[in-house]
N, C-alpha and C positions, 0 to 999 in steps of 0.2 A: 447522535442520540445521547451519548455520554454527556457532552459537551450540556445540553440543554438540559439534561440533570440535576449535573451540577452545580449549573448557574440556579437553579430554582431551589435545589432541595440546603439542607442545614450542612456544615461543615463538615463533622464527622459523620452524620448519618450517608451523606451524598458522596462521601471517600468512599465506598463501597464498593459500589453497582458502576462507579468509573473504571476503581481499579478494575474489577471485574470483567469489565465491556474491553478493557484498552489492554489486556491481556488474552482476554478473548479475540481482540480484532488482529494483534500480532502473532498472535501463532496462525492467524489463516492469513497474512501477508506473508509470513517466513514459507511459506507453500506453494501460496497462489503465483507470489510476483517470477519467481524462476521458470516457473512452468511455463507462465505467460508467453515471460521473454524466449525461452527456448522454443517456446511454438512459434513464437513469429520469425524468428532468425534463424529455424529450422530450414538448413540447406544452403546459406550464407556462406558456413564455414567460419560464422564470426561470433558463435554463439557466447562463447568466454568472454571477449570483447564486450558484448552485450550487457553479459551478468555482471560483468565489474564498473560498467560506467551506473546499471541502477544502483548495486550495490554502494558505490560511491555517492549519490543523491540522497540514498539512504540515510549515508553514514554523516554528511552532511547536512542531513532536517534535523536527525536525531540529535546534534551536537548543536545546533542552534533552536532547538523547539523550547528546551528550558529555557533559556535565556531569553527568546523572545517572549516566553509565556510569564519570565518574572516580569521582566520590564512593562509588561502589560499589566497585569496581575496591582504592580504599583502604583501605573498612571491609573489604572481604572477600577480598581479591584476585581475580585475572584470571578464577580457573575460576570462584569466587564469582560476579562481577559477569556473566561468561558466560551463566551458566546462571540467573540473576535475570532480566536482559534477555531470554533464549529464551521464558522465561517468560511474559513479556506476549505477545510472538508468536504462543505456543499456546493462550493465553488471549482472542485475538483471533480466531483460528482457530474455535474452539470458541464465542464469540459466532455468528458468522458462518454456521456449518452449524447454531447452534441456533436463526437468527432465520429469522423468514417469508420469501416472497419478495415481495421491496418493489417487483414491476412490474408496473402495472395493467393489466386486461384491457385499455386499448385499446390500451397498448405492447407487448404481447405479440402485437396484430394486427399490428402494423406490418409490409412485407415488406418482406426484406434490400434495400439497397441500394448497389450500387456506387460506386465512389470519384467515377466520371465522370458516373454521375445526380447524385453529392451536390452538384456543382459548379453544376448548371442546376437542379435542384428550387427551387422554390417556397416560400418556410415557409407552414405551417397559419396558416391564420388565420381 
């Protein structure tokens, strides 16, 4: 949505409602992706393993999203490079609702737990 924004709207006006949206979508990936990972490696025993290989993907878009969004940004300009970069977004999207669900029956038994159980639980072992 960012991405289509700012390909349409004026330079500074459209700096806005990106920064806005791309700061909004990062703090609810600095949330969602741990939790994620933790539910599905729930009982692995591999969960740190887990968090540090997405964390490393992470750290690894983030170091290269500038620079392929200059180098875009120059072959094609702003709307160009805009709407190339949404692109992978909606291509990640559409991965995502097209792939199975990756949570095995016993983690899907599992029952919710509280923030204050999480603290005095036990790990599986």
């Amino acid at each position: 949505m960012a991405h289509g924004w700012a390909s349409i709207g004026d330079q500074i006006l459209g700096m806005y409602p990106v920064q806005a949206l791309d700061g909004i979508g990062a703090g609810l990936q600095s949330v969602a992706v741990p939790g994620l990972v933790a539910r599905i490696l729930n009982g692995t025993g591999r969960i740190n393993v887990g968090q540090g290989a997405v964390m490393t993907v992470q750290g690894v878009g983030a170091a290269l999203g500038p620079a392929i969004g200059g180098w875009l940004a120059q072959d094609l300009g702003y709307p160009g490079a805009f709407m190339t970069l949404g692109c992978f977004a909606v291509g990640s999207i559409i991965i995502w609702l097209c792939s199975p669900p990756c949570l095995n029956r016993r983690t899907r038994e599992i029952e919710p737990v509280t923030a204050l159980q999480f603290q005095f639980r036990r790990p599986n072992r």
